[in-house]
C-alpha positions in Angstrom: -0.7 -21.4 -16.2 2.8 -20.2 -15.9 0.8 -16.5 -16.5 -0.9 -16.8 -12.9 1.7 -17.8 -11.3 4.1 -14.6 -12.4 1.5 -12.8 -11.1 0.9 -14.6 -8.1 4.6 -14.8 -6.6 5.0 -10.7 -8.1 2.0 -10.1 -5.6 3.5 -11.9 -2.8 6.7 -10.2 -3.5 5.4 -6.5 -3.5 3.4 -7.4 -0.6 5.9 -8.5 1.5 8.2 -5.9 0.5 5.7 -3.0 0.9 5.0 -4.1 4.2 8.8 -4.0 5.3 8.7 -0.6 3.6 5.4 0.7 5.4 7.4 -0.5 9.0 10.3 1.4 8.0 8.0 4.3 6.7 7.5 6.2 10.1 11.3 7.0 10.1 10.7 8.9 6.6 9.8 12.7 6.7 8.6 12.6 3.2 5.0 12.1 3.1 4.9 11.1 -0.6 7.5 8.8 0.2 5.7 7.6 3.2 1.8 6.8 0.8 4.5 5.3 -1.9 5.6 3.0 1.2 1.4 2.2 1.5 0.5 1.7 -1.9 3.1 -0.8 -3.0 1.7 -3.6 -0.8 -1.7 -2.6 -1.6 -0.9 -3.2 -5.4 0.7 -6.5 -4.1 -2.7 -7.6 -2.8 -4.3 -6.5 -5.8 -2.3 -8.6 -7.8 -2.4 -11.8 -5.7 -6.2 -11.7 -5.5 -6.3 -10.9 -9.7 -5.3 -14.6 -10.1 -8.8 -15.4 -8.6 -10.7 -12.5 -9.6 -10.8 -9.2 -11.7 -14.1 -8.1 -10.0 -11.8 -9.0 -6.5 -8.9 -7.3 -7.3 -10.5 -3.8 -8.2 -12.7 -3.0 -5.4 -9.4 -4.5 -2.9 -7.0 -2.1 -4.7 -10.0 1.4 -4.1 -11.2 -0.3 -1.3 -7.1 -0.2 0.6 -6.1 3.1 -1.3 -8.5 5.1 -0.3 -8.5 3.7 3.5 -5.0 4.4 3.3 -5.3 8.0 2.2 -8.0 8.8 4.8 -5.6 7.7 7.5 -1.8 9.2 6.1 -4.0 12.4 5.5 -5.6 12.3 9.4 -2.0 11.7 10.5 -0.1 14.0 8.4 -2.9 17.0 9.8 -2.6 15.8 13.6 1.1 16.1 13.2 0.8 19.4 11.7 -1.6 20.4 14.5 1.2 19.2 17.5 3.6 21.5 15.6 5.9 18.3 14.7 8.2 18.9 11.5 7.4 16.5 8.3 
């Protein structure tokens, strides 16, 4: 039981720390750095939902990373396009 809850609270702890770090994120010019910022509370929500469910937990985490990377990557080329320096 103790098992779950480690990864229960790490979940909740990545999640709400990757979401700070995505808020602060816009401020960064790095764009790895910026998809780092993304995928930390994505692995977060991964984690919180593995307590219930493996099944759950894998198609969340592709499901959010690749949403993610559609998005940064549509960004990242519309702020290439406007001439704005990453």
């Amino acid at each position: 039981m103790i098992e779950t809850q480690i990864w229960f609270y790490t979940g909740c702890i990545l999640l709400v720390g990757g979401t700070l770090a995505t808020v602060a994120g816009p401020g960064v010019k790095d764009p790895i750095i910026r998809t780092l910022n993304t995928e930390i509370p994505t692995i977060g929500l991964s984690l919180i939902l593995l307590t219930y469910n493996h099944t759950l937990a894998l198609l969340t985490f592709i499901a959010a990373s690749a949403i993610i990377t559609m998005i940064l990557l549509r960004v990242i080329v519309r702020m290439e396009e406007m001439g704005a320096q990453l």
